[in-house]
CHARMM-style PDB file with segment names, atoms N, HN, CA, C and O in Angstrom:
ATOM      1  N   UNK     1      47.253 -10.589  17.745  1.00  0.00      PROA
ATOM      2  CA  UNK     1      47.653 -11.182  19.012  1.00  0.00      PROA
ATOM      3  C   UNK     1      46.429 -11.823  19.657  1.00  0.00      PROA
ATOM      4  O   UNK     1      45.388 -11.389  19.163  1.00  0.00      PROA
ATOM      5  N   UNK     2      46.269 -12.638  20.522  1.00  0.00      PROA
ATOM      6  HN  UNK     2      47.115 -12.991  20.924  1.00  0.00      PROA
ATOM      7  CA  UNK     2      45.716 -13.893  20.547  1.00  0.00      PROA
ATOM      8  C   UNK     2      45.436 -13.100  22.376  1.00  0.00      PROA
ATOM      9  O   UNK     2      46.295 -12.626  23.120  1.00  0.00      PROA
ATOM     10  N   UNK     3      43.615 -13.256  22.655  1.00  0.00      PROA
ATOM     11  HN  UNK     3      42.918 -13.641  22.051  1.00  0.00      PROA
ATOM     12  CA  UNK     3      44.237 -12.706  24.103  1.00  0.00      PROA
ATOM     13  C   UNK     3      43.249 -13.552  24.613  1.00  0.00      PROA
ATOM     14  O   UNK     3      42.085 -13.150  24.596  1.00  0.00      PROA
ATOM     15  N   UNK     4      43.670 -15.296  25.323  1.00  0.00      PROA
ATOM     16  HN  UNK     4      44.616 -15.622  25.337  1.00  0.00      PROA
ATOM     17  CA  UNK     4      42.819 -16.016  25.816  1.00  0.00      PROA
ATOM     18  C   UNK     4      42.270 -15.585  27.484  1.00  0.00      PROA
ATOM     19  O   UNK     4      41.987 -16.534  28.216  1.00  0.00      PROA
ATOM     20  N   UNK     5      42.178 -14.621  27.861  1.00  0.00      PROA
ATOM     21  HN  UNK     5      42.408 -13.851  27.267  1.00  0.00      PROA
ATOM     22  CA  UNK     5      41.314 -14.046  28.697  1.00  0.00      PROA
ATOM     23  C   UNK     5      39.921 -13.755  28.341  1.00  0.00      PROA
ATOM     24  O   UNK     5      39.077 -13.600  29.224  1.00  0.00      PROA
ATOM     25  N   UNK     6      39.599 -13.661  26.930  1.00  0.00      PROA
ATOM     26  HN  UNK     6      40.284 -13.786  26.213  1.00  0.00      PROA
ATOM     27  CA  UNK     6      38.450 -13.573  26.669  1.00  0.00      PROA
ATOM     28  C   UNK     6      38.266 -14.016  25.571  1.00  0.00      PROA
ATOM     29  O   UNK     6      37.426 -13.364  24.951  1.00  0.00      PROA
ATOM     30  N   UNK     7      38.828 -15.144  24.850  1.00  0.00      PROA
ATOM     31  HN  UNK     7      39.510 -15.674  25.354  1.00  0.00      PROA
ATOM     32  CA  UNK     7      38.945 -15.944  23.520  1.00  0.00      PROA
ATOM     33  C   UNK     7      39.130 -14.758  22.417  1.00  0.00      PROA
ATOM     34  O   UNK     7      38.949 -15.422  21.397  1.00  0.00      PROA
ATOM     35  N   UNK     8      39.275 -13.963  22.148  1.00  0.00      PROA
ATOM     36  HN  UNK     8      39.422 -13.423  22.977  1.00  0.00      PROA
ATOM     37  CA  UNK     8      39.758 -13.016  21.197  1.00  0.00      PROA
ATOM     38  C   UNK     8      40.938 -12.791  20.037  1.00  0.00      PROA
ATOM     39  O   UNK     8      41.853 -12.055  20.407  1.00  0.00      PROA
ATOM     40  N   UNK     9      41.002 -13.124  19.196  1.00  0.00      PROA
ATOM     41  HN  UNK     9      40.259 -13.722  18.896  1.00  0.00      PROA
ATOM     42  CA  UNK     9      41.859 -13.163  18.376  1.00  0.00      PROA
ATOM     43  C   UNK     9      42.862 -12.065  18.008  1.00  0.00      PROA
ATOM     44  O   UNK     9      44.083 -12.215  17.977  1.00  0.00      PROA
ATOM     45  N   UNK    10      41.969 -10.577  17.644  1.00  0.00      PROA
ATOM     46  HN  UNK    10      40.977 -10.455  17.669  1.00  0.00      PROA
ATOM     47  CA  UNK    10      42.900  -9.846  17.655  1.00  0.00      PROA
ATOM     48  C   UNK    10      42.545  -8.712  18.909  1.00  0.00      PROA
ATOM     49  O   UNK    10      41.365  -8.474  19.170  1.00  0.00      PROA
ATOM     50  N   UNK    11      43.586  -8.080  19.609  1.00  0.00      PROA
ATOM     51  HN  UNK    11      44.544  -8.274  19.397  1.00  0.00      PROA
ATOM     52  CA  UNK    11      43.769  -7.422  20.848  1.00  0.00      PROA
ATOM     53  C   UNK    11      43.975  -5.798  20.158  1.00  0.00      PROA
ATOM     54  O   UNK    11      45.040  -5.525  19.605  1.00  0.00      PROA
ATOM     55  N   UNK    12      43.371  -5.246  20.210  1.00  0.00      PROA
ATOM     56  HN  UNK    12      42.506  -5.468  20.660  1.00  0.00      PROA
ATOM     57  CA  UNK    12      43.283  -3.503  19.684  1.00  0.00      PROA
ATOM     58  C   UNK    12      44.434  -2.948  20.596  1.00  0.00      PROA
ATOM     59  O   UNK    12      44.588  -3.303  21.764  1.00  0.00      PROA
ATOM     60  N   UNK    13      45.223  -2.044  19.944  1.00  0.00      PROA
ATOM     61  HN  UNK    13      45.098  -1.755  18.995  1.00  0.00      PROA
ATOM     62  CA  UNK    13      46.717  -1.322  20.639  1.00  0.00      PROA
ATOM     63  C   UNK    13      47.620  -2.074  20.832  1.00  0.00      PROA
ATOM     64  O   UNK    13      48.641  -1.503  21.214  1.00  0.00      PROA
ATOM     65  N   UNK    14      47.719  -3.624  20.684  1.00  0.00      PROA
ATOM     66  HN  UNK    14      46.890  -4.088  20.373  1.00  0.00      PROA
ATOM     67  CA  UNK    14      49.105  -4.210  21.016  1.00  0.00      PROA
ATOM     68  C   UNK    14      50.136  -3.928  20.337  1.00  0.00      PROA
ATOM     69  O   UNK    14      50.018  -3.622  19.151  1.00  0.00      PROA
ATOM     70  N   UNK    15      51.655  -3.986  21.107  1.00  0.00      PROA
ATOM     71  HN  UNK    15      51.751  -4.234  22.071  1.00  0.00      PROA
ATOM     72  CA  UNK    15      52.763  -3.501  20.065  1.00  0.00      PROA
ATOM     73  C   UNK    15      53.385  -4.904  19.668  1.00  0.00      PROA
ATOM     74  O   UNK    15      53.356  -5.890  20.404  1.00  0.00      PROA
ATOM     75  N   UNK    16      53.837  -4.869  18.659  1.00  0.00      PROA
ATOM     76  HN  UNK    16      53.861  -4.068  18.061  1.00  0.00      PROA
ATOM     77  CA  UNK    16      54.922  -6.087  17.927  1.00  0.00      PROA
ATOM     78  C   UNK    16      55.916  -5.511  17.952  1.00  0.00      PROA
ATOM     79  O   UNK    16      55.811  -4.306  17.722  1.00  0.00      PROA
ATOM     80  N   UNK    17      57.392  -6.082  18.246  1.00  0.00      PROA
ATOM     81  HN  UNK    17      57.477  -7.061  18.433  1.00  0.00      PROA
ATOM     82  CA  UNK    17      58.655  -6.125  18.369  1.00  0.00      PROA
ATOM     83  C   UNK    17      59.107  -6.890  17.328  1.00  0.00      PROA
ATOM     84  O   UNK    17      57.940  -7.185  17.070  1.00  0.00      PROA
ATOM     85  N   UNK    18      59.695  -7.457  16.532  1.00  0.00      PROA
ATOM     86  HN  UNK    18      60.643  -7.218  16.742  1.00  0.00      PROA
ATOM     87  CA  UNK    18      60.779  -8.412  15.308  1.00  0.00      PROA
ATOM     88  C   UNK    18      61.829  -8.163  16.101  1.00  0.00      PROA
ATOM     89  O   UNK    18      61.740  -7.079  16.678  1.00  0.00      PROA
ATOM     90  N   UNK    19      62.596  -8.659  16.285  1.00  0.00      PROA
ATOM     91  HN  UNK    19      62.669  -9.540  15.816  1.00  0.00      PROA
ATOM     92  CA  UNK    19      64.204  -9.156  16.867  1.00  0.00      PROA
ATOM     93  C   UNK    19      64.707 -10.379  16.177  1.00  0.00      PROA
ATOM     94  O   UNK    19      64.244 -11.468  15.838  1.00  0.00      PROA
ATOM     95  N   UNK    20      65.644  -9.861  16.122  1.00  0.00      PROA
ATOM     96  HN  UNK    20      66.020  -8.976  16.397  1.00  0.00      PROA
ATOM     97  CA  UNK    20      66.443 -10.776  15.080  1.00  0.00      PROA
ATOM     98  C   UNK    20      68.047 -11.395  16.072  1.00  0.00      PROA
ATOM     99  O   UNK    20      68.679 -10.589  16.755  1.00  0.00      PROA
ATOM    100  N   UNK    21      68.417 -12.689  15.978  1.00  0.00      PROA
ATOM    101  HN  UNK    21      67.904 -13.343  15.423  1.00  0.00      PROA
ATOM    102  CA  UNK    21      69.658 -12.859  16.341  1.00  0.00      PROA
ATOM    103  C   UNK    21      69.949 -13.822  15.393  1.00  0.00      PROA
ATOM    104  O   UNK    21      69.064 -14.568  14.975  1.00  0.00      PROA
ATOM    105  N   UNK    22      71.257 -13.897  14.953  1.00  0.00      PROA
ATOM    106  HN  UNK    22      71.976 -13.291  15.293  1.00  0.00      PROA
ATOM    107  CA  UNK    22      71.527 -15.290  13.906  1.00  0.00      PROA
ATOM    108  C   UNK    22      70.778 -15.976  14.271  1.00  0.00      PROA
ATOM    109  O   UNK    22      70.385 -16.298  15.392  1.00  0.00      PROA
ATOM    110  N   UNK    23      70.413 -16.377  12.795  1.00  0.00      PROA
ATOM    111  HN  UNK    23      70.733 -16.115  11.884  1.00  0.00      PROA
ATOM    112  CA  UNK    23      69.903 -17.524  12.870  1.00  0.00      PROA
ATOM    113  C   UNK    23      68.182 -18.234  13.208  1.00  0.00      PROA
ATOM    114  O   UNK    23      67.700 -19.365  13.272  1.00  0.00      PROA
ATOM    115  N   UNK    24      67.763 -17.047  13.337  1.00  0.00      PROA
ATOM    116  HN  UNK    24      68.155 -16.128  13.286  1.00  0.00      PROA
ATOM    117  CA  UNK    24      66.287 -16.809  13.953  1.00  0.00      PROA
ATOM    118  C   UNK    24      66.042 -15.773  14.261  1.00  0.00      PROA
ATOM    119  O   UNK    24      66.905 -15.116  14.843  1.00  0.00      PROA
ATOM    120  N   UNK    25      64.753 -15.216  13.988  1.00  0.00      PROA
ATOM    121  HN  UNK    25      64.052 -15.750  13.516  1.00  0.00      PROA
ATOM    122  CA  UNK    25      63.915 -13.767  14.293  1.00  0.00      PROA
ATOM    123  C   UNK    25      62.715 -14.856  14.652  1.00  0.00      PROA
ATOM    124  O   UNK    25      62.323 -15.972  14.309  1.00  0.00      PROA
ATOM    125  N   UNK    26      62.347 -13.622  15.708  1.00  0.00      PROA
ATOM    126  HN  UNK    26      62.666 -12.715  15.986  1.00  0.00      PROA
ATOM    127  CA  UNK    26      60.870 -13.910  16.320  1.00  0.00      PROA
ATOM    128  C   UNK    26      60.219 -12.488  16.625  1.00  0.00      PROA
ATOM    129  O   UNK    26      60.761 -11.399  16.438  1.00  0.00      PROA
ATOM    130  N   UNK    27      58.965 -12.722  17.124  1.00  0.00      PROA
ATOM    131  HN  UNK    27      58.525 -13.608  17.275  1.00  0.00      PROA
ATOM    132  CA  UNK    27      58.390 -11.512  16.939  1.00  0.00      PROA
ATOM    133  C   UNK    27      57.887 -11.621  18.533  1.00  0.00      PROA
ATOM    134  O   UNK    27      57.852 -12.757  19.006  1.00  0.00      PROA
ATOM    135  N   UNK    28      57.506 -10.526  19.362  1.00  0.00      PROA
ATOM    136  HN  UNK    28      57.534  -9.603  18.978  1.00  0.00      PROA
ATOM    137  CA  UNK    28      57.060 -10.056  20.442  1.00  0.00      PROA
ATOM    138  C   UNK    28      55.638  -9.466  20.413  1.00  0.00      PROA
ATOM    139  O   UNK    28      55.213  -8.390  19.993  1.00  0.00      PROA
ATOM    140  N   UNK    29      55.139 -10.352  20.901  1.00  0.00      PROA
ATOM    141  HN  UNK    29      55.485 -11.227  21.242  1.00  0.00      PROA
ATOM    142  CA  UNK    29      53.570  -9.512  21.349  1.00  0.00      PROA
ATOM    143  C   UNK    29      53.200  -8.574  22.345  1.00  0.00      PROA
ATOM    144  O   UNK    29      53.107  -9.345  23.300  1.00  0.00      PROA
ATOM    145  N   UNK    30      52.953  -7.578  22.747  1.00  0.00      PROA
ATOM    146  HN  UNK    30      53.028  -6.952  21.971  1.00  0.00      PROA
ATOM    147  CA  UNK    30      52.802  -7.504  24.332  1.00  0.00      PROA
ATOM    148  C   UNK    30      51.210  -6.335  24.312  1.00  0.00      PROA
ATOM    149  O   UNK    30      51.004  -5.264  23.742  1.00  0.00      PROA
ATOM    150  N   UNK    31      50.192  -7.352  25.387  1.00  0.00      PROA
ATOM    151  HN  UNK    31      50.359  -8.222  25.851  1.00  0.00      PROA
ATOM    152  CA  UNK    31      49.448  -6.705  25.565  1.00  0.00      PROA
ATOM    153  C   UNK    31      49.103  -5.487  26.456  1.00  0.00      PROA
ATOM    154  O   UNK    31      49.310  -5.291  27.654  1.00  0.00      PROA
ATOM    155  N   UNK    32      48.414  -4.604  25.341  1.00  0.00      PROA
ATOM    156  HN  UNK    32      48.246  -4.763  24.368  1.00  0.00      PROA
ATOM    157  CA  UNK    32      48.443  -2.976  25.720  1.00  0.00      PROA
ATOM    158  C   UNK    32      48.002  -2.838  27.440  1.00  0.00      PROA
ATOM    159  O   UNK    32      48.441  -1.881  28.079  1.00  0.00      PROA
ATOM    160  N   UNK    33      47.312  -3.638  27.954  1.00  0.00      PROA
ATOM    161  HN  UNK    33      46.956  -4.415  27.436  1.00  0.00      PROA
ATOM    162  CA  UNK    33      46.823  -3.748  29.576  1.00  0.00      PROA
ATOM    163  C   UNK    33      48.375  -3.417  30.400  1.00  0.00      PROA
ATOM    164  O   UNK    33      48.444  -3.019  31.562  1.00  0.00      PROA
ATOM    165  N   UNK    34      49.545  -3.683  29.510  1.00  0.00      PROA
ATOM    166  HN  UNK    34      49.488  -4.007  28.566  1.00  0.00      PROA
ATOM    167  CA  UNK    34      50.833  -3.716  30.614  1.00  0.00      PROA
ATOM    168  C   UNK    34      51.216  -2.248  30.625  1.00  0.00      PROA
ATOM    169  O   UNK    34      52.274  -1.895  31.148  1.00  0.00      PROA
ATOM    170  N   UNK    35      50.421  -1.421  30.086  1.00  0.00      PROA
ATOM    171  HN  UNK    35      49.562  -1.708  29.661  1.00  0.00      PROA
ATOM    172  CA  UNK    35      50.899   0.034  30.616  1.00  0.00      PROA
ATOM    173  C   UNK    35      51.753   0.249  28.670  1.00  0.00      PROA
ATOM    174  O   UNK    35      51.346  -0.189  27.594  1.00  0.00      PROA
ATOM    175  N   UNK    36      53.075   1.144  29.024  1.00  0.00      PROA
ATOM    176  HN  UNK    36      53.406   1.500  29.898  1.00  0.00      PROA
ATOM    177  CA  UNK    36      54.119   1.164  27.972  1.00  0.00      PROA
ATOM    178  C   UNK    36      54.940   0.636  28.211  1.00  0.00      PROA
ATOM    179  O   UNK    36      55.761   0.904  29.088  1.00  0.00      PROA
ATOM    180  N   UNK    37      54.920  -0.589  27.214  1.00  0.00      PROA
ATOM    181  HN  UNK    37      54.253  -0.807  26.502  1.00  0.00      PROA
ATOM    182  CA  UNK    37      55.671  -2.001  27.324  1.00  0.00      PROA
ATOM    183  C   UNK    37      57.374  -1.049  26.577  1.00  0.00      PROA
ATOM    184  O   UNK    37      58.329  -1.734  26.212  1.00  0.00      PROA
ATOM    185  N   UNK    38      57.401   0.177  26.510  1.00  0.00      PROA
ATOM    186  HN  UNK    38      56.624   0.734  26.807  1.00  0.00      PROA
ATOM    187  CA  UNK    38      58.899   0.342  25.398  1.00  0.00      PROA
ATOM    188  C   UNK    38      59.351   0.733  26.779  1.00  0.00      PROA
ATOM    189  O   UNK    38      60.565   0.547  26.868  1.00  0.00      PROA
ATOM    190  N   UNK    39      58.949   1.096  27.632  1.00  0.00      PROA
ATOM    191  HN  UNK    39      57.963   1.247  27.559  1.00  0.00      PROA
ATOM    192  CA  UNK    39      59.380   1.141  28.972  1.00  0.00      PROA
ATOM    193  C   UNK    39      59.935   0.342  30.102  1.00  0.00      PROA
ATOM    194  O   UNK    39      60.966   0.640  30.705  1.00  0.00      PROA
ATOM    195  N   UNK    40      59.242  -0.611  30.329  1.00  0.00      PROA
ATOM    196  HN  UNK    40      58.404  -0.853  29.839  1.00  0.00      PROA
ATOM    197  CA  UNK    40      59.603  -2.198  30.877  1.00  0.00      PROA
ATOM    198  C   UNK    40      60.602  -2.804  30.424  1.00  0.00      PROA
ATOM    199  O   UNK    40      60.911  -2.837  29.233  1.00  0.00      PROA
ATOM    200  N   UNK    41      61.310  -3.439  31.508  1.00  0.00      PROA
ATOM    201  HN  UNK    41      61.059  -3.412  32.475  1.00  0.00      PROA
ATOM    202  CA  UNK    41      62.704  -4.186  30.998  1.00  0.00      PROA
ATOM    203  C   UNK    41      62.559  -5.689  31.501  1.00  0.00      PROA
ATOM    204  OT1 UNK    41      63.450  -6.506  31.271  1.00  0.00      PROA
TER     205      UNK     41
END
């Protein structure tokens, strides 16, 4: 994960999500600074 706050490429503890709906999957980044992102809606 990509964290242009400090040009950094990879971000230590971030979680990835995959979600899938027809027709396309994408993936979710979310940086670890947001607390526990499995929590947040």
């Amino acid at each position: 994960m990509y964290d242009p706050r400090c040009d950094t490429v990879f971000v230590e503890g971030a979680l990835h999500f995959d979600i899938s709906f027809p027709n396309r999957n994408i993936r979710i980044n979310v940086d670890p600074d947001v607390g526990d992102a499995r929590q947040r809606s």
